[in-house]
Legacy VTK file of the C-alpha trace (Angstrom):
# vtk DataFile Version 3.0
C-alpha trace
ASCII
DATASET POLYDATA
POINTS 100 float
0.000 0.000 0.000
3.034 2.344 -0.836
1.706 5.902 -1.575
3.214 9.451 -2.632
4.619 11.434 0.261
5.869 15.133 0.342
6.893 17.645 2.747
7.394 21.108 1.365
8.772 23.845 3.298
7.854 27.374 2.187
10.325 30.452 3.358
8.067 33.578 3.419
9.346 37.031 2.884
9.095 38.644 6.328
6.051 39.168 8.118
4.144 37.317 5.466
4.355 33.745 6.996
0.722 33.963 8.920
-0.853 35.122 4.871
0.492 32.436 2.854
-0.460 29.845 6.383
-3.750 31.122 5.650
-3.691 30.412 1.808
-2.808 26.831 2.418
-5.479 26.856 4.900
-7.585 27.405 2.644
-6.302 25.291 0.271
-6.666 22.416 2.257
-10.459 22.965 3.183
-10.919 22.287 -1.008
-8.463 19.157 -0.601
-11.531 17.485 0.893
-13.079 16.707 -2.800
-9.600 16.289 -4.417
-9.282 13.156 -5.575
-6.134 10.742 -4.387
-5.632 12.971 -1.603
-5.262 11.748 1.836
-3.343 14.146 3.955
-2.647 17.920 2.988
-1.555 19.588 6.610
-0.755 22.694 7.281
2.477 23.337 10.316
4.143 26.305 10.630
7.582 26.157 13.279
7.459 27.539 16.949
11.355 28.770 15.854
10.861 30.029 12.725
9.088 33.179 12.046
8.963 32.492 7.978
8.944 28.790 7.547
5.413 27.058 6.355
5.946 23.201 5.745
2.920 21.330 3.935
2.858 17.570 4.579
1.119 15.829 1.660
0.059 12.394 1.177
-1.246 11.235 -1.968
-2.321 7.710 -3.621
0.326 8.129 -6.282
2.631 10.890 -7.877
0.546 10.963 -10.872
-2.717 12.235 -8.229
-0.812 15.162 -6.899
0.594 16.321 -10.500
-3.260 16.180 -11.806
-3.830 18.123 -8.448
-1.685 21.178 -9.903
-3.671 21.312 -12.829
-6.881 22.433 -11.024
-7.888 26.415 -11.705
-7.875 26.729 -7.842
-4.244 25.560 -7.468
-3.391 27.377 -10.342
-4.923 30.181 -8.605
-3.324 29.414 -5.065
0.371 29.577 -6.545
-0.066 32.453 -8.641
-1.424 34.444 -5.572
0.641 33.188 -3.293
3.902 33.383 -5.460
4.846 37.319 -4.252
4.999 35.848 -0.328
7.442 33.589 -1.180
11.547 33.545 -0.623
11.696 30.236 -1.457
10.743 26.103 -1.600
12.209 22.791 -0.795
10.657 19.660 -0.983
11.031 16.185 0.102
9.506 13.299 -1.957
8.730 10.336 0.225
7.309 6.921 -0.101
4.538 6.629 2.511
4.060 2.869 3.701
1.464 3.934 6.135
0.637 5.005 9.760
-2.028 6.410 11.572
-4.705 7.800 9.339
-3.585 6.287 6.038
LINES 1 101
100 0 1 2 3 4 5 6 7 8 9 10 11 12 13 14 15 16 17 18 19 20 21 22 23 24 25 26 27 28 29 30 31 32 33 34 35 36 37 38 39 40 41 42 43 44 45 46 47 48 49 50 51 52 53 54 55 56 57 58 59 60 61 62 63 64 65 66 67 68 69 70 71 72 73 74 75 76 77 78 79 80 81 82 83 84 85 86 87 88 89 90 91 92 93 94 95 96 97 98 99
């Protein structure tokens, strides 16, 4: 039962970490009807006044690519785009746990 992980770390510009949290937020309400999605959480760091990590879990790769595709992600990155310094990401096999 191997699915698609990824954790994604956002660096905001200063003082713009709590607007882009809320984007996701948001984001992740309209995850509910996504298809292939399983997890899409929302953390931001107790020491870290611009970090915002996203943990994903998906039923494949191919279900989070077709995931970017949607007019409201489209919409999400090009709004959220001008809050961000930058993005890394971690691709993971999930084998399971808790809630998956």
């Amino acid at each position: 039962m191997n699915k698609f992980g990824l954790y994604t770390k956002f660096t905001t510009h200063e003082g713009r970490r709590d607007e882009l949290a809320g984007m996701l937020l948001e984001a992740a309400q309209g995850m509910a009807s996504v298809e292939g999605c399983d997890v899409y959480a929302i953390n931001i760091p107790d020491e870290d006044p611009t970090g915002v990590w996203v943990t994903e879990v998906w039923n494949d790769s191919s279900a989070h690519q077709a995931s970017l595709s949607l007019e409201e992600a489209k919409s999400l990155i090009q709004k959220a785009r001008p809050l961000i310094a930058g993005i890394e990401q971690i691709k993971l096999t999930t084998l399971g746990g808790k809630g998956i």
